[in-house]
C-alpha positions as CSV (number, residue, x, y, z in Angstrom):
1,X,-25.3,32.3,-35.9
2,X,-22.5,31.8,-38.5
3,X,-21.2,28.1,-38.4
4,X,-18.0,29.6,-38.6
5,X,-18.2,31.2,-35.4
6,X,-19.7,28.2,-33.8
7,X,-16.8,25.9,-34.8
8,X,-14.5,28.8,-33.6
9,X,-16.0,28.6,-30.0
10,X,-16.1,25.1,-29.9
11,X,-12.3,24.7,-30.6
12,X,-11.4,27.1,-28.8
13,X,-13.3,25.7,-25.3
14,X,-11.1,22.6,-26.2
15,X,-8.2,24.4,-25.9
16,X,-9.2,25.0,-22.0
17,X,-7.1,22.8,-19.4
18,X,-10.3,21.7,-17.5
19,X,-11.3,19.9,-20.5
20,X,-8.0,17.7,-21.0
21,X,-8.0,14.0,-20.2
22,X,-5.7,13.6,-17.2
23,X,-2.8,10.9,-18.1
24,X,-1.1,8.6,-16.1
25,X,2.8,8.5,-16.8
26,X,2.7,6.5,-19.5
27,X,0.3,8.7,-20.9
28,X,-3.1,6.2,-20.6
29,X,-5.9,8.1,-19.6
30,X,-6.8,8.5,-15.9
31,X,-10.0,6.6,-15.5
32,X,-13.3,8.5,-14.2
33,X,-13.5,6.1,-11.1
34,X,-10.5,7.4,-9.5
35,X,-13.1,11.0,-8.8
36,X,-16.3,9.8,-9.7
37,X,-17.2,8.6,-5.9
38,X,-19.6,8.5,-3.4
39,X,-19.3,8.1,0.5
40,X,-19.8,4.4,1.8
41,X,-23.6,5.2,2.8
42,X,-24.8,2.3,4.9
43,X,-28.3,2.4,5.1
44,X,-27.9,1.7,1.2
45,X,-26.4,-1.7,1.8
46,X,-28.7,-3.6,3.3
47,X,-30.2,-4.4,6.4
48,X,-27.9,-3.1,9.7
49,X,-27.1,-6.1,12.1
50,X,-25.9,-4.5,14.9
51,X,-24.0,-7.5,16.9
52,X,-25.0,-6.3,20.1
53,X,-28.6,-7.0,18.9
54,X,-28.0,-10.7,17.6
55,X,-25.8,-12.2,20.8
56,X,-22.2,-10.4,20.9
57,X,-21.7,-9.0,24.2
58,X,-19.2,-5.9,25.3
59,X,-16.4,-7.6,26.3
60,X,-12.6,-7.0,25.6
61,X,-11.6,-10.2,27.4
62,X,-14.5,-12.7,25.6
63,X,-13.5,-13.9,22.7
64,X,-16.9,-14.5,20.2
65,X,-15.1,-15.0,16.6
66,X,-18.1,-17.6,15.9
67,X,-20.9,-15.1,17.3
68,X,-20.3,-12.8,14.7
69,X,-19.1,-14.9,12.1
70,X,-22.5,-16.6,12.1
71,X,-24.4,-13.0,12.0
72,X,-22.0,-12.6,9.1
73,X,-23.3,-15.7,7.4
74,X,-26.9,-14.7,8.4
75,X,-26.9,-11.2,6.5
76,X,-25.7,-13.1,3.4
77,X,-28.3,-15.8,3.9
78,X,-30.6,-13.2,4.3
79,X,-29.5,-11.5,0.7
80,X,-26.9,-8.8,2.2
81,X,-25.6,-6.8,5.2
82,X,-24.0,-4.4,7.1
83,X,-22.2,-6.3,10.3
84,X,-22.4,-3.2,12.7
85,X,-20.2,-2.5,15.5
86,X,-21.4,-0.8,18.4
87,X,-19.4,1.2,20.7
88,X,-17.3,-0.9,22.9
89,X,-14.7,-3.9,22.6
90,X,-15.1,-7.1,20.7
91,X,-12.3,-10.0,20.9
92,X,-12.4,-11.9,17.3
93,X,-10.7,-14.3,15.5
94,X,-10.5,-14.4,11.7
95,X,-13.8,-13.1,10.2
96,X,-15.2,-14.1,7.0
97,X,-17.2,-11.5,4.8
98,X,-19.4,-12.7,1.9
99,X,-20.9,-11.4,-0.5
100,X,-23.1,-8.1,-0.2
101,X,-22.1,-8.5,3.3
102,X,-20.0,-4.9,4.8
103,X,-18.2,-3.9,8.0
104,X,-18.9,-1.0,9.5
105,X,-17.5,0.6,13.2
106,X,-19.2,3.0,14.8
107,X,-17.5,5.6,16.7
108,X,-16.1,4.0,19.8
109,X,-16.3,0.8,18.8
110,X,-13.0,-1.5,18.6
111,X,-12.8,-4.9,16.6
112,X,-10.2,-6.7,18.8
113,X,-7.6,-9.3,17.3
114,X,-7.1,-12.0,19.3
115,X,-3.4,-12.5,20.4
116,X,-3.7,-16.1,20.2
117,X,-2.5,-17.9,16.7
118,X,-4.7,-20.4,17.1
119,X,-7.6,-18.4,16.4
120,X,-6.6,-17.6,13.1
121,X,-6.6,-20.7,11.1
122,X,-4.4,-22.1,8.6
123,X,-5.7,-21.9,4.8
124,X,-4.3,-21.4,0.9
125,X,-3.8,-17.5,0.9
126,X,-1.3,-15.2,-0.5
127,X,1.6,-13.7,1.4
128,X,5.3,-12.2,0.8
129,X,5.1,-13.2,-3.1
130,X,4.0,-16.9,-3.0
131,X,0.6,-18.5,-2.7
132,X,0.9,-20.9,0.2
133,X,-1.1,-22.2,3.1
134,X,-0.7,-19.8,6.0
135,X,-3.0,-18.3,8.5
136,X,-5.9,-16.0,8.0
137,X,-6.0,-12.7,8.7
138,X,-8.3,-10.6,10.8
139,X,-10.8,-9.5,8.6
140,X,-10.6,-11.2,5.4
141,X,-12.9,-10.5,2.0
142,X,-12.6,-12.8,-1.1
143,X,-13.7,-12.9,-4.5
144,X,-16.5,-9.8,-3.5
145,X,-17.6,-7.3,-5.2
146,X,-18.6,-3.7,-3.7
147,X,-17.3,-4.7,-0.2
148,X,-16.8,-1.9,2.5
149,X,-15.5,-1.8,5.7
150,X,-16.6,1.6,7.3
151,X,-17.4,4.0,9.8
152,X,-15.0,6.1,13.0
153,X,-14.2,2.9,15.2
154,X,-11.2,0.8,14.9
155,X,-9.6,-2.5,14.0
156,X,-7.5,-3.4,16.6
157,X,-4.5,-6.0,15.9
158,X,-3.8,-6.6,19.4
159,X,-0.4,-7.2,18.2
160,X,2.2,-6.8,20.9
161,X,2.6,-10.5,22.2
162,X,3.2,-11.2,18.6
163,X,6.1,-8.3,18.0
164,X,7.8,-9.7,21.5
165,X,7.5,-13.2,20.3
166,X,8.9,-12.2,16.8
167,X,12.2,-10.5,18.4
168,X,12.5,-13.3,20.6
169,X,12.3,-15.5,18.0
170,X,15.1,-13.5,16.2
171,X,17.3,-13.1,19.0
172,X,17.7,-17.0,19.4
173,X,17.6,-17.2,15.6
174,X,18.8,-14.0,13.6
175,X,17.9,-16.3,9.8
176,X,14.5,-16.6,11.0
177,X,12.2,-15.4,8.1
178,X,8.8,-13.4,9.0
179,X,6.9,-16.6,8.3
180,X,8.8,-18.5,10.8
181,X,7.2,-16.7,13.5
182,X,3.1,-16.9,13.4
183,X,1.3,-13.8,12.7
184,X,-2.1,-13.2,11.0
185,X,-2.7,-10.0,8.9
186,X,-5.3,-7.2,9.9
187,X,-7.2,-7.2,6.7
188,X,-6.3,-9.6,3.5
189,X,-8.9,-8.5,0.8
190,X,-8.2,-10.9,-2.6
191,X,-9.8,-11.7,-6.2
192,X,-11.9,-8.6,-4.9
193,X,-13.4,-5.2,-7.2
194,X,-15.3,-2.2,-6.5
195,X,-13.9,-2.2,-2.8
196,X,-14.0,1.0,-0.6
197,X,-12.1,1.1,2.2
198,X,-12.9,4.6,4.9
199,X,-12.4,6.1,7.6
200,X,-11.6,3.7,10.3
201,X,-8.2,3.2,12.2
202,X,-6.5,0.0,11.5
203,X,-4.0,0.2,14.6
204,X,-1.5,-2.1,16.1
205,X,-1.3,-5.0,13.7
206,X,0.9,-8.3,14.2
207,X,1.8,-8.3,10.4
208,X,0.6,-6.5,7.3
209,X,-1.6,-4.0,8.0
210,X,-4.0,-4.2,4.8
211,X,-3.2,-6.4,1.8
212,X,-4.7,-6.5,-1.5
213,X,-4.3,-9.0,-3.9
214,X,-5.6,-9.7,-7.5
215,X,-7.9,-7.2,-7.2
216,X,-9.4,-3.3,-8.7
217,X,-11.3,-0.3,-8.5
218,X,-10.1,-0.6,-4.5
219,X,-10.5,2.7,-2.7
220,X,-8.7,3.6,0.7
221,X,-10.0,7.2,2.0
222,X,-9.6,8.9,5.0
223,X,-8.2,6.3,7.2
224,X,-5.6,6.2,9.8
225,X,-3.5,3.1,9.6
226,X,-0.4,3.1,13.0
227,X,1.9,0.6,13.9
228,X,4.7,1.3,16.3
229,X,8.7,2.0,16.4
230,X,8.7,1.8,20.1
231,X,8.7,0.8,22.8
232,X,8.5,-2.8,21.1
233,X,8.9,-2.6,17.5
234,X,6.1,-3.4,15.0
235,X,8.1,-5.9,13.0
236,X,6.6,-5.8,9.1
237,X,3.7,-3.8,9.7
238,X,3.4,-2.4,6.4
239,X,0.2,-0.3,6.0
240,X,-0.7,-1.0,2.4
241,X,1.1,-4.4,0.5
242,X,-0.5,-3.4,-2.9
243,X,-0.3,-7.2,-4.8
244,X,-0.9,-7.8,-8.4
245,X,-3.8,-5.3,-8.7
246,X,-5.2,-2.4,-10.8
247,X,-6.5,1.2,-10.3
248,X,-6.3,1.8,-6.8
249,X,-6.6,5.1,-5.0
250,X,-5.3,5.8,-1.7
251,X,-6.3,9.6,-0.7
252,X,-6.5,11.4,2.6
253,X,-5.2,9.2,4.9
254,X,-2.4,9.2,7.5
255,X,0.0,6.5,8.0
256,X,2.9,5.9,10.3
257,X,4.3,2.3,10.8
258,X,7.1,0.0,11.5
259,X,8.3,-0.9,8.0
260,X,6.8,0.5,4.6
261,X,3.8,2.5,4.1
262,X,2.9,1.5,0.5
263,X,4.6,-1.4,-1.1
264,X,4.3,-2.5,-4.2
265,X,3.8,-6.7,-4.2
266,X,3.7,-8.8,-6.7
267,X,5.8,-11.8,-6.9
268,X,9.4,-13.4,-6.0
269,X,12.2,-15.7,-7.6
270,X,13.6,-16.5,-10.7
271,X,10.4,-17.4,-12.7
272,X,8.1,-15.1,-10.3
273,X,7.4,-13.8,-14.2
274,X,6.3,-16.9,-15.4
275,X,3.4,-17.7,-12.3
276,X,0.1,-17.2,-12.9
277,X,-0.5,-16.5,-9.4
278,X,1.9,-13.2,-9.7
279,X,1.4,-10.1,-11.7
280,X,1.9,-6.4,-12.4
281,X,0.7,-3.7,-9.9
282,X,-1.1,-0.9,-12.4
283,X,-2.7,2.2,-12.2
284,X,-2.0,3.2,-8.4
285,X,-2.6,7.1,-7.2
286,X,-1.6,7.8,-3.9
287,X,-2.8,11.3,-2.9
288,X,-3.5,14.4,-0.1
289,X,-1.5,11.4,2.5
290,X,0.2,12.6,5.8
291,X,3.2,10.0,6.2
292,X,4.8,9.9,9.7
293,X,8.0,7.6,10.1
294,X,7.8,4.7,7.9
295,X,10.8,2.8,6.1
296,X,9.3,3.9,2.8
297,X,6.4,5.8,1.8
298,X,6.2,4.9,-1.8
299,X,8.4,1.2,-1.9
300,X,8.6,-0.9,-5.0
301,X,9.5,-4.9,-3.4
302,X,10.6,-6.7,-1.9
303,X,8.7,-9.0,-3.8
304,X,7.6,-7.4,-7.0
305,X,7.9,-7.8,-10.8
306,X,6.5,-5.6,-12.5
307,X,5.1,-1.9,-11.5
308,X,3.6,0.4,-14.5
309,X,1.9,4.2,-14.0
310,X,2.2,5.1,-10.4
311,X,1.3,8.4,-8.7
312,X,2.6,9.5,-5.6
313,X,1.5,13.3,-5.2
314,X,0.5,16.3,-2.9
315,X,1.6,14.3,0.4
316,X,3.3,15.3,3.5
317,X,6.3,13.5,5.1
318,X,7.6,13.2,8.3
319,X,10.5,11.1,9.7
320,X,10.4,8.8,6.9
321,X,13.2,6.7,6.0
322,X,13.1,6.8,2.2
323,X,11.1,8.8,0.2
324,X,11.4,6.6,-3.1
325,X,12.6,3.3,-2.4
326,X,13.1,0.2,-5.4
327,X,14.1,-2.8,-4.0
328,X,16.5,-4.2,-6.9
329,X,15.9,-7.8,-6.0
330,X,18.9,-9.9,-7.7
331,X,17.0,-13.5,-7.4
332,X,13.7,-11.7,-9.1
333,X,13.0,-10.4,-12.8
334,X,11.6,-6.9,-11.8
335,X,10.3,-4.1,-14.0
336,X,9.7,-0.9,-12.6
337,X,8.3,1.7,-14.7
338,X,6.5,4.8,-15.4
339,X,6.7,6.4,-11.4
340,X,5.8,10.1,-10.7
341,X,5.9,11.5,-7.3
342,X,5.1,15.4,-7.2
343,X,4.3,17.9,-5.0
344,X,5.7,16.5,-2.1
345,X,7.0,18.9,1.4
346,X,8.7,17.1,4.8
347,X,11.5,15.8,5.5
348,X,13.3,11.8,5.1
349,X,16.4,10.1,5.4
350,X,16.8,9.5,1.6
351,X,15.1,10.9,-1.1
352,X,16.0,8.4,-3.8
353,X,17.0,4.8,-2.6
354,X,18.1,2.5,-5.1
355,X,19.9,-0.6,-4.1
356,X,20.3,-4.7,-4.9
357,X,18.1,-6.4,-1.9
358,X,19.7,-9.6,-0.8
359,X,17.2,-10.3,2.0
360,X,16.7,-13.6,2.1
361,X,17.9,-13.8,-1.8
362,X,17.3,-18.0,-3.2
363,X,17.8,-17.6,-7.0
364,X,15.8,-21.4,-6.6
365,X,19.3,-23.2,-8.2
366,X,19.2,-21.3,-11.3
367,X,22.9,-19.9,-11.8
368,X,22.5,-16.7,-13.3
369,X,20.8,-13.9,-11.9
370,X,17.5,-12.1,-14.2
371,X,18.6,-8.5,-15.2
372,X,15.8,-5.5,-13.7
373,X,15.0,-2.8,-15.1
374,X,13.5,1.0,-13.6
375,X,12.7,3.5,-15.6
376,X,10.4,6.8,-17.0
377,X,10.6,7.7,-12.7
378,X,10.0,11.5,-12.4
379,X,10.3,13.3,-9.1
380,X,9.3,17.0,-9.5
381,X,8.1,19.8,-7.2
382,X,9.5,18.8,-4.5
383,X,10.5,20.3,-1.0
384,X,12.4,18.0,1.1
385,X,15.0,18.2,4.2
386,X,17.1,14.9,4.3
387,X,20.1,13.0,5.0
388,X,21.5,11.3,1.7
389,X,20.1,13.1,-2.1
390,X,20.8,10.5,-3.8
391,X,21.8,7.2,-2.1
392,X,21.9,5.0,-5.4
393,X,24.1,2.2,-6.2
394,X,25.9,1.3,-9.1
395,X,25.0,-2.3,-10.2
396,X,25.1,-5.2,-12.9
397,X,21.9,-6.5,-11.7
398,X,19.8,-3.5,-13.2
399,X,19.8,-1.0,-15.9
400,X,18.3,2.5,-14.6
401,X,17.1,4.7,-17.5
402,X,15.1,7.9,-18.2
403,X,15.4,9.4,-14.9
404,X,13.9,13.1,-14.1
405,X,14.9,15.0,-11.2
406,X,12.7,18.7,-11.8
407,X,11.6,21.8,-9.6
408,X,13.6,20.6,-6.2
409,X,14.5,22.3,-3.0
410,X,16.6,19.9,-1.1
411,X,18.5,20.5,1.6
412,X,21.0,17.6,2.5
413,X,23.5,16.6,4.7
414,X,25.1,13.9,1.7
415,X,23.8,16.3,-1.2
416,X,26.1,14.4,-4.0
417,X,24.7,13.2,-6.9
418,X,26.3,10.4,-9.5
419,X,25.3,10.8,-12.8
420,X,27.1,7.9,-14.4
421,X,25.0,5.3,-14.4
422,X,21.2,6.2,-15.2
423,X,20.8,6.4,-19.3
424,X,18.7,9.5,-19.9
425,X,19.3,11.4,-17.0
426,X,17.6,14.7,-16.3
427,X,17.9,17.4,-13.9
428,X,16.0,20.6,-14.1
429,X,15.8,23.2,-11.8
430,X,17.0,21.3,-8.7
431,X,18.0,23.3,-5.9
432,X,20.5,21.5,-3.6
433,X,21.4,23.7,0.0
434,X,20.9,26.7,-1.8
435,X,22.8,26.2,-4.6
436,X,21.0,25.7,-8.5
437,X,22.4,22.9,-10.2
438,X,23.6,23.0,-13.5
439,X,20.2,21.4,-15.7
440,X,22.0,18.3,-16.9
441,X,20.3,15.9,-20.0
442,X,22.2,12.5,-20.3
C-alpha cells in the first residue's frame, strides 16, 4: 500500500473524537484511573472472616467494638482480610482497619454506631480544617493502601441522641461550635490511596458522613449516603468532606442529607496557606449522582483554600438548597478555580451562591483580612427550576473572574442577574422564564 495513503488514514483516525484525551478544566489530561476499574471482588482480597464465625453475636443492643476489632487485627496478623458482616445488627465502637484488611456488608447486615461518646475515643485526627485531638470516627482507615469497604448492608450512625443533644446544646448556648458538642464521624479514611468505596448505605450519621483527607485514587460508587431534615435535624451531616486530596471520583450514587452533599475541605485561618497539614483539593469528578435536599450539592468551604479542576456533571437534583455554593471565607486565603458543572436537570433554591461566610470568622489577631479569589467556573447545559438565578454578592473580600453561564433553561422566581462585578463574564445561550438573554462577554 502507498505510504501516502497509510499516513492519510492514520491522521485522519486521529481526527475521530473517541480518540481525544479528555481534559479537566484547566485543560490536564483526565487520568485513565477515573474509567479504568474493576468491581471490589472479595474473594480476591484475602481470606473472608465472617464475625459471626470468630465470636460476634446478632445483637443490636450488645455492644462488641473489641470482638471485631481483634478479628480486625487477626486478618492483618494473618497477612490480609475481608471483616465480613453477616446479616443482622452489630453495636460497635470505633473500628480500626489495617492494612490489606477490608469491610464488607452483606445484604441485611447493619454496622451499628454506638450512641455513647465514650466509645469513640479521643486521638490526633483531622476535622473542620485543623489537625487536633478529637474523637474517632466509626470506621476509620489510615495510611492504607487499596482499602474497601463493600457489599448491600449498611453503616448505621445511630445518630439521633447525638442531633437532640447538639440542639439542646445550642438552645442553651446559640455560640456553641460543632466541636463543642461530641460527635464521632461515620467513616474518616486519611493519608490513604487506591481506596474504593461501593455500594453500601452510610445512613443516619452523628457528624460527617464520609471524610477524606490527604489522600488519592479514592473511588465512591453506587452508594446511598442519608441523613435527615426531620423530624430531628441531622446537624452537619455532610455526605462527602473531600480534604486536601487528589483524583477522586464519586459516580452513581444518591445522596440526601442535612447540610452539604460534597464539600470541598481543606484548611482555615489566616495562614491555613502556610500549614503543612492543609492543602489543595485536585482532580475531583462527581458524576451520574441523584441529589435529594442538601444545602449544597457541589460546596467549596467552609474551610478550604485552594480547589483546582473540578467536575460536577450529568446529575439530578431535587430540593437542593444551592446548586453551586463558594463559601468566600473572609478570615481564610481561598482559591477557587477551574469548576465545571454540566448537564445538570432538577430543581434548587439557588443556582449560583456566592457570599463572604462569617461563621464563626477569627482572623487569629491578624488585622487585615487575605483577598480570595474564584475563577475559570463554567456552568453549561443546564436545566434548572429555582428560587434566586443568581444570588451573588458584591464584595472587597474576593475578586470573581472568568465566569461562564452557557446552554441554560432556568426558570426563576428572582431571575435577575448582576453583571458588574465578575471580570470576564460570559453568558451564552441562557434561557431565563422563557425569555433568551442577550449573549453578553465582559
Amino acid at each position: 500500500m502507498n505510504k501516502k495513503v497509510i499516513l492519510l488514514g492514520i491522521a485522519t483516525l486521529l481526527c475521530f473524537p473517541f480518540f481525544a484525551k479528555e481534559a479537566f478544566p484547566d485543560g490536564t489530561p483526565v487520568s485513565n484511573w477515573f474509567s479504568m476499574y474493576e468491581e471490589v471482588d472479595i474473594h480476591k482480597l484475602g481470606t473472608i472472616y465472617r464475625i459471626t464465625d470468630h465470636g460476634v453475636v446478632n445483637d443490636s443492643t450488645l455492644l462488641q467494638t473489641a470482638q471485631i476489632q481483634a478479628i480486625i487485627d487477626k486478618a492483618h496478623a494473618n497477612g490480609g482480610g475481608v471483616i465480613s458482616i453477616p446479616r443482622g445488627v452489630y453495636l460497635s465502637g470505633a473500628l480500626f482497619f489495617r492494612q490489606k484488611t477490608h469491610l464488607h456488608l452483606e445484604e441485611g447486615a447493619v454496622l451499628k454506631g454506638s450512641d455513647d461518646i465514650s466509645n469513640f475515643p479521643i486521638l490526633p485526627t483531622r476535622i473542620e480544617g485543623r489537625n487536633i485531638d478529637y474523637f474517632a470516627a466509626l470506621v476509620n482507615a489510615d495510611g492504607l493502601d487499596g482499602f474497601t469497604i463493600s457489599g448491600k448492608g449498611t453503616i448505621n450512625g445511630n445518630g439521633l441522641r447525638y442531633w437532640k443533644s447538639f440542639w439542646l446544646r445550642r438552645k442553651f448556648n446559640p455560640h456553641c461550635t460543632n466541636l463543642d458538642e461530641m460527635r464521632p464521624r461515620l467513616v474518616f479514611i486519611s493519608n490513604s490511596r487506591n481506596v474504593h468505596l461501593t455500594g453500601v448505605r452510610l445512613i443516619n450519621s452523628p457528624f460527617w458522613t464520609t471524610h477524606l483527607y490527604k489522600s488519592e485514587n479514592v473511588r465512591l460508587s453506587n452508594l446511598y449516603i442519608f441523613a435527615p431534615r426531620e423530624p430531628v435535624k441531622a446537624p452537619s451531616s455532610d455526605a462527602v468532606d473531600i480534604d486536601a486530596c487528589s483524583n477522586v471520583h464519586i459516580t452513581n450514587c444518591k445522596i440526601s442529607v442535612n447540610d452539604d452533599a460534597i464539600a470541598l475541605k481543606g484548611g482555615k485561618g489566616p495562614h491555613a496557606d502556610k500549614d503543612e497539614n492543609n492543602g489543595a483539593n485536585r482532580n475531583i469528578i462527581i458524576e451520574d449522582c441523584t441529589f435529594g435536599f442538601c444545602h449544597g450539592v457541589l460546596t467549596c468551604g467552609s474551610e478550604s483554600i485552594h480547589n483546582r479542576n473540578i467536575i460536577v456533571r450529568r446529575c439530578q437534583v431535587d430540593q437542593a438548597v444551592r446548586l453551586l455554593w463558594l463559601k468566600m471565607r473572609p478570615d481564610t486565603p481561598q482559591n477557587y478555580e477551574y469548576i465545571l458543572v454540566e448537564d445538570v436537570t432538577g430543581n434548587a433554591n439557588s443556582f449560583l451562591y456566592i457570599k463572604p461566610w462569617t461563621q464563626f470568622f477569627d482572623l487569629q489577631g491578624e488585622e487585615t483580612i487575605p483577598l480570595s479569589y474564584a475563577s475559570n467556573v463554567t456552568m453549561r447545559n443546564i436545566d434548572l427550576k429555582c428560587n434566586r438565578f443568581f444570588d451573588v454578592t458584591e464584595s472587597d473580600q474576593y475578586i470573581l473572574s472568568h465566569f461562564t453561564l452557557e446552554n441554560l433553561n432556568i426558570q426563576a422566581t428572582h431571575p435577575e442577574i448582576n453583571r458588574d462585578f465578575i471580570k470576564s463574564f460570559k453568558l451564552k445561550n441562557v434561557k431565563v422564564n422563557g425569555r433568551l438573554i442577550k449573549n453578553v462577554e465582559l
